[in-house]
Backbone as CSV, one residue per row, in Angstrom:
resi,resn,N_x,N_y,N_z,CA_x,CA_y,CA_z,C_x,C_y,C_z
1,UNK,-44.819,248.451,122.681,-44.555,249.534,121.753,-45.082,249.136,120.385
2,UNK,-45.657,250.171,119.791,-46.342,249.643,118.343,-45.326,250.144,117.026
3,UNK,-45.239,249.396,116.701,-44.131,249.515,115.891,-44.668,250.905,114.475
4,UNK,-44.210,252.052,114.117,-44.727,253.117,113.638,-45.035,252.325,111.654
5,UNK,-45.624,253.429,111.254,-46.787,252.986,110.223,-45.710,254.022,109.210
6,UNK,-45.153,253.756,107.934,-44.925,254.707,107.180,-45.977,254.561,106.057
7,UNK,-46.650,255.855,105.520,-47.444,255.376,104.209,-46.013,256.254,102.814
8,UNK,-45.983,255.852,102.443,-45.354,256.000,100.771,-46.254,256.929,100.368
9,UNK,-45.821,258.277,99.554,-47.038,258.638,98.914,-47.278,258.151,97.351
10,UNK,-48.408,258.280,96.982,-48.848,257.393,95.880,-48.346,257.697,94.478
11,UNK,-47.689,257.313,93.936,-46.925,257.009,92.687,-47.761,256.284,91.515
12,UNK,-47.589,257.300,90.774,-48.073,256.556,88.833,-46.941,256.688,88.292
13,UNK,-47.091,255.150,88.093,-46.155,255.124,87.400,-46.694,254.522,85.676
14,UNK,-46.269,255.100,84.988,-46.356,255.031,83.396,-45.911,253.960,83.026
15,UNK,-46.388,252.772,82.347,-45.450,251.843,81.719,-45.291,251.952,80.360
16,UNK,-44.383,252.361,79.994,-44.329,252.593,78.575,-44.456,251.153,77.418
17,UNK,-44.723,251.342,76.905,-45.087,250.146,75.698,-43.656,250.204,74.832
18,UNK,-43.378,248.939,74.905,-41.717,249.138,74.129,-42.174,247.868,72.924
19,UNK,-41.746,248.323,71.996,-41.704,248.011,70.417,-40.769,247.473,70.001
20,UNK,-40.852,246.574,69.063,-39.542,245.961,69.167,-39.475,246.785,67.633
21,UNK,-38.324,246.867,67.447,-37.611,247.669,65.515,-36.939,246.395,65.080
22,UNK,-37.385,246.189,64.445,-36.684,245.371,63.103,-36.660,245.315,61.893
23,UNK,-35.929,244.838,61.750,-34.953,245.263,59.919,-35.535,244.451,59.023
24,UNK,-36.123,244.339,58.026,-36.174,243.284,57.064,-35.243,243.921,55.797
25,UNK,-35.265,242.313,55.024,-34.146,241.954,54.029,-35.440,243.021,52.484
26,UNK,-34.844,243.568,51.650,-35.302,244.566,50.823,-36.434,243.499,49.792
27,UNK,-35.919,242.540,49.975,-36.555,241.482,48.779,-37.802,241.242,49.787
28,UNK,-37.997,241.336,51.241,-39.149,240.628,52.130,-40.584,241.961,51.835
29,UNK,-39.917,242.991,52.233,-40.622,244.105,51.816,-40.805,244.070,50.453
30,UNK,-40.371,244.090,49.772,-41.019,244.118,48.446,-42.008,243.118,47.473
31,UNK,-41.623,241.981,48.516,-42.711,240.260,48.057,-43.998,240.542,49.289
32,UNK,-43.844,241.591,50.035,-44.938,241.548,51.016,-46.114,242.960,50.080
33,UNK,-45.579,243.903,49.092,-46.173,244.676,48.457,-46.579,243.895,47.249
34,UNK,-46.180,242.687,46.950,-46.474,241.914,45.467,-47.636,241.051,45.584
35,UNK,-47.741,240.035,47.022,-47.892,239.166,47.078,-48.833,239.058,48.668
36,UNK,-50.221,238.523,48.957,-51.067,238.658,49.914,-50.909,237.354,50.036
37,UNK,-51.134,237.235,51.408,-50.971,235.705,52.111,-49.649,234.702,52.136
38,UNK,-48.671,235.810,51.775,-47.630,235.158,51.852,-46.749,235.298,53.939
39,UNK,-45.853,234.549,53.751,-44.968,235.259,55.416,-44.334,236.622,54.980
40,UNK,-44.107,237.061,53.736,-43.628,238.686,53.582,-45.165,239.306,53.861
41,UNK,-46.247,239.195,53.476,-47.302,239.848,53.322,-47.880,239.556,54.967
42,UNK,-47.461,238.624,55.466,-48.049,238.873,57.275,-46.726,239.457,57.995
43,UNK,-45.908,239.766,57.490,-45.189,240.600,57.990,-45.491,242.193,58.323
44,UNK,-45.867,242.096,57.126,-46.372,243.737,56.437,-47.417,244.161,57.261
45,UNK,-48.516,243.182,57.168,-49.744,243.236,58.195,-49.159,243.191,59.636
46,UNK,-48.518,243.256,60.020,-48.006,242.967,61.107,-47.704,244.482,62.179
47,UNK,-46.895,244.799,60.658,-45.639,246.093,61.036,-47.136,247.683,61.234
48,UNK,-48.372,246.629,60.297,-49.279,248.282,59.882,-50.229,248.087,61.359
49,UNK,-50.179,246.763,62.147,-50.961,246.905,63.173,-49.967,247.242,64.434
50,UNK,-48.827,247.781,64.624,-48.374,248.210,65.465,-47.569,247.353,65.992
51,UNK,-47.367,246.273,65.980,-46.488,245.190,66.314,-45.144,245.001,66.630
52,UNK,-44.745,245.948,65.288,-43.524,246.437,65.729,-43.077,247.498,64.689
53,UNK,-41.959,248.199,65.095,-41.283,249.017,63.935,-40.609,248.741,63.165
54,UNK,-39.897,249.446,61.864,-39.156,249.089,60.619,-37.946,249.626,61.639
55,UNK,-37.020,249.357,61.487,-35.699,249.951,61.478,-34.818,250.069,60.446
56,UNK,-35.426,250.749,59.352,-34.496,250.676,57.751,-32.947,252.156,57.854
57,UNK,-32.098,250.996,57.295,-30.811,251.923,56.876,-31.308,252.530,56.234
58,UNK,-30.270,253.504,55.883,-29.861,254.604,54.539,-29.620,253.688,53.326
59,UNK,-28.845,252.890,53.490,-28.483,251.594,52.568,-29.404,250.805,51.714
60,UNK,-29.998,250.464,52.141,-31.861,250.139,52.267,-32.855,250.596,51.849
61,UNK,-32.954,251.795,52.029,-33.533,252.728,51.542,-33.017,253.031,50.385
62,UNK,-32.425,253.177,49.658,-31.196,253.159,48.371,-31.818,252.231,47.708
63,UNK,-31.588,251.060,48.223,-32.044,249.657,47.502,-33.087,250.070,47.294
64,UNK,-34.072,249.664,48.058,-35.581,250.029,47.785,-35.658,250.921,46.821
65,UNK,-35.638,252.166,47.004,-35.791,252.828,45.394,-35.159,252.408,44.023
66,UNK,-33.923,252.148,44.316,-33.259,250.916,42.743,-33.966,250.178,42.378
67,UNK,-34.538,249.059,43.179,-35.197,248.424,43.064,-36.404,248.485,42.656
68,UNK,-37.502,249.336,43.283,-38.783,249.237,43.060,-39.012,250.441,41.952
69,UNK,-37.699,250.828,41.170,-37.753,251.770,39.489,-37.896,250.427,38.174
70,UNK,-37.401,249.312,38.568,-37.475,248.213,37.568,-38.558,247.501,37.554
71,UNK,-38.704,247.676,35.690,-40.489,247.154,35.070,-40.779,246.045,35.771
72,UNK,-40.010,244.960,36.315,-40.801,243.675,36.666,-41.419,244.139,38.338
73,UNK,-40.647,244.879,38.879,-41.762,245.117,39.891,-42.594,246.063,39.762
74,UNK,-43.236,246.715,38.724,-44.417,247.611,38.929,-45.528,246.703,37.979
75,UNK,-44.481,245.513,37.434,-45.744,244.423,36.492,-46.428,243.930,37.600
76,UNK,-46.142,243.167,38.635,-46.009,242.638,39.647,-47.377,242.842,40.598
77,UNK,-46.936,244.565,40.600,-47.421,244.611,42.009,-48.620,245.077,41.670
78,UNK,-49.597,245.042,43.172,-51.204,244.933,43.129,-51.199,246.625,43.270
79,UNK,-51.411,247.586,42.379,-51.438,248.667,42.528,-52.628,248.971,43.491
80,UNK,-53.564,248.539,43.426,-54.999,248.620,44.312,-54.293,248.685,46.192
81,UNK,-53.258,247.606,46.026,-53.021,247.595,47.386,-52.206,249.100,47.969
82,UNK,-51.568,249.896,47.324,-50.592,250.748,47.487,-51.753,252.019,48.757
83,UNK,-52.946,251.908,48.487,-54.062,252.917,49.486,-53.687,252.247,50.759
84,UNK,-53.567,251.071,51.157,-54.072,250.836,52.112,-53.254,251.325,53.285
């Protein structure tokens, strides 16, 4: 007796690409907009090549604007970089 043959029918299956989200500290983001070649600034490069996502609070977002309204960070920062 020959033992019977099942075929499966053929399945695509999608693998989705999973991203990792992570949080940075408000001071990392903001030394990565000041400062090129630093570990905040390959962060940054990091997050713009797809690598991974921001996951920013509401909280955070707060900061960030408090923050980036005071003169020493607009002395600071490389306005040229803000296009990219």
């Amino acid at each position: 007796m020959r033992p019977s043959v099942m075929f499966a029918p053929r399945c695509v299956i999608k693998l989705r690409k999973v991203v990792m989200r992570v949080v940075l500290d408000t001071n990392i983001l903001l030394s990565a907009l000041i400062t090129r070649g630093t570990p905040p600034d390959q962060l940054y490069e990091e997050w713009r090549h797809g690598r991974f996502d921001l996951a920013p609070a509401e909280r955070q977002l707060e900061e960030l604007n408090r923050v980036s309204r005071r003169p020493f960070f607009w002395r600071d920062l490389n306005l040229a970089r803000l296009g990219e």
